[in-house]
N, C-alpha and C positions, 0 to 999 in steps of 0.2 A: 272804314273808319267809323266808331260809336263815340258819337259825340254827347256829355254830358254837359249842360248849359246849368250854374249855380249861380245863384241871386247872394248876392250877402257875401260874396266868395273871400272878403277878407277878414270877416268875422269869425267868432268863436268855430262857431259847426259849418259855416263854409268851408274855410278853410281846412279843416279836418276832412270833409266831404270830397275835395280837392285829391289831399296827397293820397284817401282809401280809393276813393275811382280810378285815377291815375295808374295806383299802383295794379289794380286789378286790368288796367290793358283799354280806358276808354280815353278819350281826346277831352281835356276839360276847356270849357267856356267861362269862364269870371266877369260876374257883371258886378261893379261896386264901386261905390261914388263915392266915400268915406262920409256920410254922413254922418258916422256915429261920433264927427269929431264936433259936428254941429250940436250934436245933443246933447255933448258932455264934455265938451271943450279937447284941447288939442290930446291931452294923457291918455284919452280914451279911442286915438286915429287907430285905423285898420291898414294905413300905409304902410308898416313892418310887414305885418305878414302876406301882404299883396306880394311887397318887392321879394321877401321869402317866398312864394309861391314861382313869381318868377324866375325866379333864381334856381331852384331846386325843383320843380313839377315839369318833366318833360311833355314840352306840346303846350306849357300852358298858355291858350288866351287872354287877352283883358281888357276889359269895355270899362271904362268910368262914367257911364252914363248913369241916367235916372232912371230906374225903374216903371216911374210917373209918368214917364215919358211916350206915347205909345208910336210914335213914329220911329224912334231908334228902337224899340222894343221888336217892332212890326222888322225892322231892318237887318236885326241880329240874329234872327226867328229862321228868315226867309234864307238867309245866307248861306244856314246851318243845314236848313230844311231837312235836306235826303237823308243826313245823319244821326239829328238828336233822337239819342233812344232815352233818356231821362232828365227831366227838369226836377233837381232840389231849389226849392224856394223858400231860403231863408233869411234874404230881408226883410228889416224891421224897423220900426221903431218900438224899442223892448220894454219905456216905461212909464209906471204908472202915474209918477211925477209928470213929468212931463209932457204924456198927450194933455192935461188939463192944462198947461201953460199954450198949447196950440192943437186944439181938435183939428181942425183941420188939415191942418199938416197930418198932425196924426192920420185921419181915417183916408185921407188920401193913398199915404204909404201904405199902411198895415191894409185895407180895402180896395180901394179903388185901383190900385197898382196890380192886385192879386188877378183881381175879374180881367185887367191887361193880358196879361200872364199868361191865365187860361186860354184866353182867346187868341193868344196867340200860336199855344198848343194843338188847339182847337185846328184853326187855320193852316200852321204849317208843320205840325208833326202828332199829327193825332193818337196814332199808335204808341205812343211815347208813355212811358211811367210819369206823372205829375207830383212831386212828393212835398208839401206842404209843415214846416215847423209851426205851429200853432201853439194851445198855452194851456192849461190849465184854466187858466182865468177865464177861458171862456163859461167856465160854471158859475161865477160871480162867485158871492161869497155864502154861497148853499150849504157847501162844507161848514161855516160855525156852527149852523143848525145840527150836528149831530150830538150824540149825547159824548161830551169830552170830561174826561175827570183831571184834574191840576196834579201832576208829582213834584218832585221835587224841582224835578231839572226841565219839564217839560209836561206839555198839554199830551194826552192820551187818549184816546176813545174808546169807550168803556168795551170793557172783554167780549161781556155776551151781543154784541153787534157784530153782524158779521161781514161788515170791513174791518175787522178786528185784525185777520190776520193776514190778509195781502193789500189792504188797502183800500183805495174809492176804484169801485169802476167804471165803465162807459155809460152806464145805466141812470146817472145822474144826470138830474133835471140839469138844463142849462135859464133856463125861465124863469120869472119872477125874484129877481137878485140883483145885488149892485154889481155889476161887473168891475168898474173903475172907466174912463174914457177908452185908457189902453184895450182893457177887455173886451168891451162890447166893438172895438172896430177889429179885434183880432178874430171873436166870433162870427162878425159879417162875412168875414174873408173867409172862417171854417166852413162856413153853408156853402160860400159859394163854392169852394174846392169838392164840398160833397155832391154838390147841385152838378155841376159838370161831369163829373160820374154815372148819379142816377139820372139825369136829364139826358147827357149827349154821349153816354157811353164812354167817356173815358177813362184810363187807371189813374185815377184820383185818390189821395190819402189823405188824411190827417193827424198829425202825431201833437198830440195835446201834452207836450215838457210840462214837466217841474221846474224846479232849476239848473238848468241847462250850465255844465261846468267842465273846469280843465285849465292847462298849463296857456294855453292860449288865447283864454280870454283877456280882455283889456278891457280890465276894469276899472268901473266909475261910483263913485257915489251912489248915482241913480239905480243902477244897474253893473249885475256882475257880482252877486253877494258873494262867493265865497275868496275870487280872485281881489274883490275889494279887499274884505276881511284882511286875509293876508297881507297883503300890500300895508293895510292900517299897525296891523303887526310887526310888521318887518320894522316901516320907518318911526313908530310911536306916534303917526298921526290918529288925533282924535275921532271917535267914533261912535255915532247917535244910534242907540237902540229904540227902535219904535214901537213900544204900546207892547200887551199883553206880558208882562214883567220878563222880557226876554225866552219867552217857554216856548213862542211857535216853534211848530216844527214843519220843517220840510224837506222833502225827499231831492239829491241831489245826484244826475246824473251826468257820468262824463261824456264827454262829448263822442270818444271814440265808440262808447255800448252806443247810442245811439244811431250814430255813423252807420255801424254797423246791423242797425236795425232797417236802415235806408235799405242797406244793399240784398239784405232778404228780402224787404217787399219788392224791390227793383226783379229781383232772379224770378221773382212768381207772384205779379201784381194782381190788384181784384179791383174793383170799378166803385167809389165812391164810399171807403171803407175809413173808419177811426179806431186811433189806438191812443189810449194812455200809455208816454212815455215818461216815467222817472227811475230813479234810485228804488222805488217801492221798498219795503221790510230792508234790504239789502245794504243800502245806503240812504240814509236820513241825520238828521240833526236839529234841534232847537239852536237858538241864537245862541244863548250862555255857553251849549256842550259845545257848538263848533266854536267858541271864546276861549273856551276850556284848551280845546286841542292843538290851537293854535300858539297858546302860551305855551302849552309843553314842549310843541316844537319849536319858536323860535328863542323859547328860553327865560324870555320877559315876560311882565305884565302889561299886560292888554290896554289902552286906554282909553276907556268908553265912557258915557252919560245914558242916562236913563230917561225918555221920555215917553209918557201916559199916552201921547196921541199918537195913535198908530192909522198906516196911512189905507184910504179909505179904496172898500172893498179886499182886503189885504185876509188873506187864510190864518185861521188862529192854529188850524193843524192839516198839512197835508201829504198824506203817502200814495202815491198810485199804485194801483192793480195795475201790474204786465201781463196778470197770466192768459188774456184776451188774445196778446201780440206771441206769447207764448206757446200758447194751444196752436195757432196757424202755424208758424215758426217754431218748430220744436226745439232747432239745434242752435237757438241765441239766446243768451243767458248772459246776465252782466256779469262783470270781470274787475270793476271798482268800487271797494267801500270807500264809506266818507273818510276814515285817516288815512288811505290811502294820495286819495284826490286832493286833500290838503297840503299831504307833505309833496307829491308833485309840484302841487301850484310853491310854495314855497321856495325846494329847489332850484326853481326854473327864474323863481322873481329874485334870487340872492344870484345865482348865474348873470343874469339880465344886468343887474343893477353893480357886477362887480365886474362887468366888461367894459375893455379902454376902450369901446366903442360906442358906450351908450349913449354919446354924443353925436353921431356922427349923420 
C-alpha cells in the first residue's frame, strides 16, 4: 500500500490531487478542516467536494483536523508511517485581503503549520516526495519593476526583454518588495520546504502558481478570480475591478496541468528544488479580456465598477516561465487555455446551480 497524505484535500488542487493519485493506484489521506468557509463565509465550504471525495475516491481517508495542530499532525504521520510515499501540501490561507485582517492566523497556517508538516516528514517518512503549492507572490511585487508597455486590452512587457516570450523565471529576486501579509508568510514556508531539502536531504519542492484554477474551485470574492468571475456572470452579481484600469494580466493554470506536474516530480523527485507554475504564454488573461469572454459565453453583460485602488502588493503583469519544470520534465505540457477553463468553470456552475439538489 503507497499511501499519499494531501493537506487542503477538499480544495481546488487537493481535491484534484485526490481523484489523479487515486486513479494512478495510491491510497489517499485527506487532511481538511473547512476552513476556507471561515475565510470567506459559508459559499466558499470545501464540504461538497470532501463528501465527493468520499463518495467517489476508492480508499479514500479523511481527518478534519488542523493542520496547526502538531499533535494530531504527529498522530496521522505516525499511523501512515510505513506507507506514505508522497505528501502534497496545499493548505492555505489563499488571500491577500485577508491575512491583513489576521496575520497571525495567517502566518500560522501558510508558515508555521508547513515547518509542522515537514517535520513530520522528516520524522516518520523521510523517503517520502514533500510537494508544496506556493505562490507567485512570493516575489512581492518585483514584477511591476519591469519595463511594461499599456495596449489596448492589457499591460505587456516590452518585446526586446527577454521574458518577453515565455515569461518571469525562477531567477527572480524574491527580496526587497512588498510581498502583501499573504506573500511573505507564503515565502517563509517556501524556504523552509527548500531548507528541508538542502539541509536534511529531503524531496522537497516548490511550485510557485499563478492562479491556480478549474471547475472545482469554490469561489469567493477574496479568492478564486476566475471561478468567482463566472459565478458574478452567471447570477449578474456585481463586481469590483481593482486598480490598473482592468489590464493586469495573469497567467491562469488549471488545476489538472498542474496536478499533473505533481505526479512527474513525484515519479523522479530531486531534493529541495523550485518551479514556476502557471498558464505561462499558453494560457493568460487581463481582467477586461477574461470580462470580455465571459460575456460571450454566458450571453450577458457583465456587471462590474471600476476602482483606482488596487490591492497592495498585487502584479500589474504576470506570465510564468515552465520551461524550467519543462526542461526536467520533458513529457508535461499544458493541456488548457484560458477559454477553455472558462467555459468549463461555467458549465459546471449552470450544472451546479440547475440541480434539484443544490439544496440538499
Amino acid at each position: 500500500m503507497s499511501v499519499c497524505i494531501i493537506t487542503g484535500s477538499g480544495g481546488l488542487i487537493g481535491g484534484e490531487t485526490a481523484g489523479f493519485f487515486s486513479a494512478k493506484g495510491l491510497d489517499i489521506v485527506g487532511i481538511d478542516n473547512d476552513m476556507r468557509s471561515y475565510f470567506f463565509g459559508p459559499q466558499a465550504s470545501t464540504q461538497w467536494c470532501i463528501k465527493k471525495l468520499q463518495n467517489t475516491v476508492p480508499g479514500y481517508t479523511h481527518f478534519s483536523d488542523d493542520i496547526r495542530d502538531e499533535v494530531a499532525m504527529n498522530k496521522i504521520f505516525s499511523r501512515y508511517a510505513d506507507n506514505i510515499s508522497v505528501v502534497v501540501h496545499t493548505a492555505a490561507q489563499p488571500s491577500h485581503d485577508w491575512a491583513a485582517r489576521e496575520p497571525l492566523t495567517d502566518f500560522n497556517i501558510n508558515a508555521r503549520a508547513t515547518l509542522i508538516l515537514l517535520e513530520a516528514t522528516r520524522t516518520y517518512c523521510p523517503n517520502a516526495a514533500f510537494i508544496y503549492t506556493s505562490t507567485n507572490k512570493v516575489y512581492g511585487d518585483t514584477p511591476n519593476d519591469l519595463p511594461l508597455v499599456e495596449k489596448e486590452t492589457r499591460f505587456e512587457i516590452e518585446r526586446s526583454h527577454p521574458w518577453f516570450e515565455n515569461g518571469i523565471d525562477e531567477s527572480m529576486s524574491i527580496d526587497a518588495s512588498t510581498h502583501s501579509v499573504f506573500g511573505a508568510s507564503k515565502a517563509a514556508a517556501d524556504i523552509m520546504v527548500q531548507e528541508y531539502g538542502k539541509y536534511f536531504g529531503l524531496k522537497t519542492v516548490c511550485f510557485r502558481g499563478g492562479c491556480l484554477t478549474g471547475s472545482g474551485h469554490s469561489g469567493a470574492e477574496l479568492h478564486g478570480f476566475l471561478a468567482y468571475l463566472v459565478k458574478c456572470g452567471i447570477s449578474g452579481t456585481p463586481y469590483t475591478v481593482l486598480g490598473y484600469k482592468g489590464k493586469q494580466v495573469r497567467d491562469n493554470i488549471h488545476s489538472s496541468d498542474l496536478v499533473r506536474m505533481f505526479w512527474h516530480y513525484f515519479k523522479d523527485p530531486t531534493v529541495g528544488e523550485v518551479y514556476n507554475a502557471g498558464g505561462g504564454r499558453f494560457s493568460n488573461c487581463s481582467m477586461i479580456e477574461a470580462i470580455a469572454i465571459c460575456e460571450k459565453i454566458t450571453g450577458r453583460t457583465f456587471n462590474y465598477t471600476y476602482s483606482d485602488h488596487n490591492r497592495v502588493g498585487d502584479h500589474i503583469w504576470w506570465i510564468s516561465d515552465t520551461s524550467k519544470f519543462q526542461t526536467r520534465y520533458p513529457n508535461w505540457k499544458h493541456t488548457y487555455g484560458i477559454k477553455m477553463i472558462i467555459q468549463e468553470i461555467y458549465d459546471n456552475q449552470r450544472s451546479y446551480t440547475s440541480s434539484p439538489h443544490i439544496n440538499d
